[in-house]
C-alpha positions as CSV (number, residue, x, y, z in Angstrom):
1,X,-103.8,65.2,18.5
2,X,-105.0,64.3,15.2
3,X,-108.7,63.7,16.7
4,X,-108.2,67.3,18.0
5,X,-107.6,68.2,14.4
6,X,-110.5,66.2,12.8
7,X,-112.9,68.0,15.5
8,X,-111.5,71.2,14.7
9,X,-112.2,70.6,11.1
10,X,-116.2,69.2,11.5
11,X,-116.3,72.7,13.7
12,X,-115.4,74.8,11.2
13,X,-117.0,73.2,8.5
14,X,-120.4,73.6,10.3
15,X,-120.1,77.0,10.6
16,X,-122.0,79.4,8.4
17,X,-120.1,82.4,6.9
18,X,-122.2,85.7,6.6
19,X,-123.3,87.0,3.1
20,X,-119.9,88.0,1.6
21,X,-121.3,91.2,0.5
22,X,-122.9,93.0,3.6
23,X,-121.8,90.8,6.0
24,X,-125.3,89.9,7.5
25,X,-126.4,86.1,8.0
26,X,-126.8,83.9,5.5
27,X,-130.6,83.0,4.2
28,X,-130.4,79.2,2.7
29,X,-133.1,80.4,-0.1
30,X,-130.0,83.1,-1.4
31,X,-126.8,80.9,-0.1
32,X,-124.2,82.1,0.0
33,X,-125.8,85.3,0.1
34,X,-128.2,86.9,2.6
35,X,-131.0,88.6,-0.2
36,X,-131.7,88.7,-3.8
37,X,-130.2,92.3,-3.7
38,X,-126.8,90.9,-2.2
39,X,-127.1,88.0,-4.7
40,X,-127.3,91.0,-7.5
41,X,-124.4,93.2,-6.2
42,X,-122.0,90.4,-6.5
43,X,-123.2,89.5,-10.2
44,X,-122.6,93.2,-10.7
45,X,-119.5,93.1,-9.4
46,X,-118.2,89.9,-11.6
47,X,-119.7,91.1,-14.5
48,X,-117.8,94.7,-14.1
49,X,-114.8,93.2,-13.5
50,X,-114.6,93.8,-10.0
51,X,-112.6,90.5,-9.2
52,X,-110.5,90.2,-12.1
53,X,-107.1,88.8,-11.2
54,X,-104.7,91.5,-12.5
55,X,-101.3,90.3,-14.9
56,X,-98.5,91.3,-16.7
57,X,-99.5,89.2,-20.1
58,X,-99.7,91.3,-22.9
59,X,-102.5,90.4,-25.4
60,X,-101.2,88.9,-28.5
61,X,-102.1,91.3,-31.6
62,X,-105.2,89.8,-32.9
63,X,-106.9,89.8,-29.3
64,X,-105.9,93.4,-29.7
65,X,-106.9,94.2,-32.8
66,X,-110.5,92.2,-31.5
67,X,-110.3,94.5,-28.7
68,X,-110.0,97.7,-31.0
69,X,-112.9,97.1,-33.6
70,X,-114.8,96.5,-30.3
71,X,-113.9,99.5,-28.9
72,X,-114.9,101.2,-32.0
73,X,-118.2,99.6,-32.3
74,X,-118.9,100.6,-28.9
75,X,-118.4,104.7,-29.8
């Protein structure tokens, strides 16, 4: 059983995923995307927050008050 397992494993680490964004196949030149544009998206998304892992922290008060003279900066 266990070399059934082992086989199983070399299977599924051979296979390719497709691109996680569009879901086409992977081009090794982008991996693990298919395309410079795929490749971008995904940037896009991490850098917008996209995949942020949501919680129930509260910020202390002077990541807040960081946050604020931001905010204020920003308008």
């Amino acid at each position: 059983m266990a070399e059934i397992r082992r086989l199983d494993e070399k299977r599924m680490r051979k296979r390719k995923a497709p691109c996680p964004v569009c879901g086409k196949p992977l081009v090794p030149d982008f991996r693990p995307f298919c395309s410079e544009r795929c490749k971008t998206i995904d940037l896009g998304r991490w850098l917008g927050g996209d995949y942020r892992i949501p919680t129930e922290e509260v910020p202390e008060e002077g990541e807040l008050m960081d946050l604020i003279s931001e905010q204020e900066r920003e308008d």
